[in-house]
C-alpha positions as CSV (number, residue, x, y, z in Angstrom):
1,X,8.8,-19.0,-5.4
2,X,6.5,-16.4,-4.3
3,X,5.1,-14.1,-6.8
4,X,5.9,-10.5,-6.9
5,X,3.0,-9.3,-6.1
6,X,1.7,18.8,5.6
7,X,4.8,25.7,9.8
8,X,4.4,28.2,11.5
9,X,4.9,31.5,8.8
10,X,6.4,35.0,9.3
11,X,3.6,36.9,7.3
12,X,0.0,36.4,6.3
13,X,1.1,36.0,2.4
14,X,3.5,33.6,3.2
15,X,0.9,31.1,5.4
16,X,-1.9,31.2,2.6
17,X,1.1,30.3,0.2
18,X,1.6,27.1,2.6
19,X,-2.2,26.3,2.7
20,X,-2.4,26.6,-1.2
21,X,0.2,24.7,-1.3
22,X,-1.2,21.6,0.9
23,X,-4.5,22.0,-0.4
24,X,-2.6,21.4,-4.1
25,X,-0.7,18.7,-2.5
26,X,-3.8,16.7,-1.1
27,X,-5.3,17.2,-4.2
28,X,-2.5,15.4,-6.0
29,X,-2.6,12.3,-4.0
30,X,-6.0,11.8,-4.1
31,X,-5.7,11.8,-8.1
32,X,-2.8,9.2,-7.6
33,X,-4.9,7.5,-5.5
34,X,-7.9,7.3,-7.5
35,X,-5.8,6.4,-10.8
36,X,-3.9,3.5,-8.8
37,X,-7.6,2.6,-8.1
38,X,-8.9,2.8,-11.4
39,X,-5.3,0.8,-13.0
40,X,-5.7,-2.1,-10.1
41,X,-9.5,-2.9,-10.1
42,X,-10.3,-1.9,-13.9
43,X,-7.7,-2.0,-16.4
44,X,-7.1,-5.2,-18.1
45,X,-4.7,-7.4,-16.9
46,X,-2.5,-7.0,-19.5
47,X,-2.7,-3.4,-19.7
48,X,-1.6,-3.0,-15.8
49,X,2.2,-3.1,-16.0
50,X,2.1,0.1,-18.6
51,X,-0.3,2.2,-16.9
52,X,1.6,1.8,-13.4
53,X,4.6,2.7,-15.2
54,X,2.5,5.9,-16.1
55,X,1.5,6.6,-12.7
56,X,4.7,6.1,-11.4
57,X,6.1,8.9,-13.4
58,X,3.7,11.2,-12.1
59,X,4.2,9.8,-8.5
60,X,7.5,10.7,-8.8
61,X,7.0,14.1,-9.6
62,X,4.4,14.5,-6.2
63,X,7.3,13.2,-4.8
64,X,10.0,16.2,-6.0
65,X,7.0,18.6,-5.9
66,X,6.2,18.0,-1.9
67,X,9.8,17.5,-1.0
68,X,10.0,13.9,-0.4
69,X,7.3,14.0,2.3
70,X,6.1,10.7,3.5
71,X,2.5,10.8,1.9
72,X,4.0,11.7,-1.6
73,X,7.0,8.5,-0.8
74,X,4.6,6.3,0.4
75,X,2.3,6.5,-2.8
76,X,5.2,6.4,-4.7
77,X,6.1,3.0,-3.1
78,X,2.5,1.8,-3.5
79,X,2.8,2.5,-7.5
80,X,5.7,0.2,-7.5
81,X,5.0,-2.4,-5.6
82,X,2.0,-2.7,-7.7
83,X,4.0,-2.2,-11.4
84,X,6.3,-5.3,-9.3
85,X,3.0,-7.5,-9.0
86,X,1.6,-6.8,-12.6
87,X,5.3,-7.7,-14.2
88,X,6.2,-10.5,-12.3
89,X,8.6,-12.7,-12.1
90,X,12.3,-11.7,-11.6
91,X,12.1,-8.6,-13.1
92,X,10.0,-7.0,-11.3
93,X,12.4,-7.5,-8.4
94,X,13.5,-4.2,-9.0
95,X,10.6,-2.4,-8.4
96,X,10.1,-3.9,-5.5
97,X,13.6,-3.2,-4.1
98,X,12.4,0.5,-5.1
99,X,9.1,0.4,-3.2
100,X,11.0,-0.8,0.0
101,X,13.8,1.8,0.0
102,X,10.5,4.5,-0.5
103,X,8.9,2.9,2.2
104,X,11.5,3.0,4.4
105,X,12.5,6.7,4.2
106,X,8.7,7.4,4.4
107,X,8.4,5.6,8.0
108,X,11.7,7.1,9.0
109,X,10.1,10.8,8.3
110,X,6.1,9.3,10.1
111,X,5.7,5.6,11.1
112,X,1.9,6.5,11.3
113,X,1.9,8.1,7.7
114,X,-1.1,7.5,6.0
115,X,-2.7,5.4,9.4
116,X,-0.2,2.6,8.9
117,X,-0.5,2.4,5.0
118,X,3.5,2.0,4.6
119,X,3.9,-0.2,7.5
120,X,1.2,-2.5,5.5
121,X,2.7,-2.1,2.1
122,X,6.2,-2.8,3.7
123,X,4.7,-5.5,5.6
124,X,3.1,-7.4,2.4
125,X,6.4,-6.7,0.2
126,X,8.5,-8.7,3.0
127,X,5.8,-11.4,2.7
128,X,5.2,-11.8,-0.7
129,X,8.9,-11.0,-2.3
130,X,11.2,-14.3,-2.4
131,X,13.9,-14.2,0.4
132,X,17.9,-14.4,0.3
133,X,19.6,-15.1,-1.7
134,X,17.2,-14.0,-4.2
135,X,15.9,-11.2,-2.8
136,X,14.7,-9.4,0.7
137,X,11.8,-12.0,1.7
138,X,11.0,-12.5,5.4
139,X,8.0,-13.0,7.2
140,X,9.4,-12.3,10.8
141,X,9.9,-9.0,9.6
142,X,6.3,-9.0,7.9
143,X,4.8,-10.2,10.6
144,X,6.5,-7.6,12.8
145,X,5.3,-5.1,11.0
146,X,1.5,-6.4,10.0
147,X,1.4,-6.6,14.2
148,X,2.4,-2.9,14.5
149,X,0.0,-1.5,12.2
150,X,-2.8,-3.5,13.7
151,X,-1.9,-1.8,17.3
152,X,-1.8,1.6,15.7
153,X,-5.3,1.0,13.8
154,X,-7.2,-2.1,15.2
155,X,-10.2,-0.5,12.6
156,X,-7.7,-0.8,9.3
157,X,-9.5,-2.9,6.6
158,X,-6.2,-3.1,4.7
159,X,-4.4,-3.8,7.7
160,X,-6.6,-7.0,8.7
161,X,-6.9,-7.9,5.0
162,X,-3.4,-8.3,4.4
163,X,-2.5,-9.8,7.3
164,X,-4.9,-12.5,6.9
165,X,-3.5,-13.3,3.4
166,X,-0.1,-13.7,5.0
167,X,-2.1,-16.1,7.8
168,X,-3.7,-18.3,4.9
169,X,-0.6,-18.8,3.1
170,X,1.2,-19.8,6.4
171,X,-1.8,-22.1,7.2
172,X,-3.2,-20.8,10.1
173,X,-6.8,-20.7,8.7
174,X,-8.6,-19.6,11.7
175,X,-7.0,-16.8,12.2
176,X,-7.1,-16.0,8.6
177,X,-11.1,-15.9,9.1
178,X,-11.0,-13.9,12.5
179,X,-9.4,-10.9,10.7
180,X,-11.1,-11.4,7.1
181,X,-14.3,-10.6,9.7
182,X,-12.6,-7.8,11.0
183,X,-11.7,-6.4,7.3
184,X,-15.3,-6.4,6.4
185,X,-16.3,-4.5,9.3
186,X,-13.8,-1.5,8.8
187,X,-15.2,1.7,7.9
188,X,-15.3,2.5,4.5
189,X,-12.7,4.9,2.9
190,X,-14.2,8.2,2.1
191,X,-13.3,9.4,-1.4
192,X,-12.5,5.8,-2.4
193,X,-15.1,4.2,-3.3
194,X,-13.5,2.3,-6.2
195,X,-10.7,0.8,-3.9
196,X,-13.2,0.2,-1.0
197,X,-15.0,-1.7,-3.6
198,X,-12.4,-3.2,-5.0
199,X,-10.8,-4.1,-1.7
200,X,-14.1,-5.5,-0.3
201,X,-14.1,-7.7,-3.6
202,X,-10.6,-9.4,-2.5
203,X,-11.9,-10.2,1.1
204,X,-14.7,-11.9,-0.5
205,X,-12.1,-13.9,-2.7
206,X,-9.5,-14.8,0.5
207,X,-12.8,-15.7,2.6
208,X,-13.8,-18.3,0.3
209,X,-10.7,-19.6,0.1
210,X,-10.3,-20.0,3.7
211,X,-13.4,-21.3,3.8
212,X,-12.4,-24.1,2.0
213,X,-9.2,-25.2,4.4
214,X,-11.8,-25.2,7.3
């Protein structure tokens, strides 16, 4: 069993209140950004599942406070998914069920929210959730969805990363590589330099690993 792992405005006052807004809103998300960062590349291991339980809290919230909008959903889902992967096991099926139903109403509102973030995340969950009867596991409809994202960003370091973990554990090896090579040439993400860093760590990790079944 796989392991869980911004109208137009009527007056002047009322478009500066919009712009406040967003510019409060972007702020938010980078914060939850940067704590999921901070939580997924430096917190202890077995400190992980309480912190995301944390964040999660206070995703929620973004979420209520932007009106379910698909960034604010999306991040949500990405909280989680990852609270699903430090628990583990059965019980963190929940969670994931969660981060799918997020992820779903995010892409129902922008399918290119985030450049293809919650196609990936929902792409990855499918993959690396077990399937029925125990749970919503499918890798037609993660593969599917890994292929759309790569379409609508061919540059996505995320994108390429996690698709090539869903090619290694399906054995195709050489493909695996192709896109690990891709992932390392992606730009990196401005105001992320933890998960860049962190991200660029786990390509390392997979390309040894495929390294090794070629």
């Amino acid at each position: 069993m796989r392991s869980i792992r911004g109208l137009i405005t009527f007056c002047i006052s009322l478009m500066v209140y919009a712009n406040l807004t967003f510019a409060d809103n972007s702020r938010t998300l980078l914060n939850i950004q940067q704590q999921w960062a901070s939580i997924n590349y430096d917190v202890d291991s077995s400190e992980k599942e309480k912190a995301f339980l944390a964040l999660i809290a206070d995703a929620e919230a973004f979420v209520a406070s932007s009106s379910n909008n698909a960034e604010a959903l999306t991040w949500l889902a990405i909280t989680q998914s990852s609270a699903a992967k430090a628990k583990g096991g059965l019980g963190a099926l929940d969670f994931a069920k969660a981060a799918r139903s997020n992820l779903e109403k995010a892409l129902q509102q922008d399918e290119q929210v985030l450049e293809g973030t919650a196609l990936i995340v929902l792409a990855a969950l499918y993959h690396n959730v077990p399937g029925w009867p125990v749970a919503f596991g499918s890798d037609k409809k993660a593969a599917r969805l890994f292929k759309k994202a790569l379409a609508l960003y061919p540059n996505s370091m995320d994108a390429h990363y996690f698709y090539a973990e869903y090619l290694f554990d399906d054995g195709e090896y050489e493909e695996a590589a192709r896109h690990l090579t891709l992932a390392k040439s992606a730009p990196e993400k401005p105001n992320r330099p933890i998960a860049d860093k962190g991200r660029r760590s786990e390509i390392e990790i997979l390309e040894a690993k495929v390294a090794k079944k070629l």
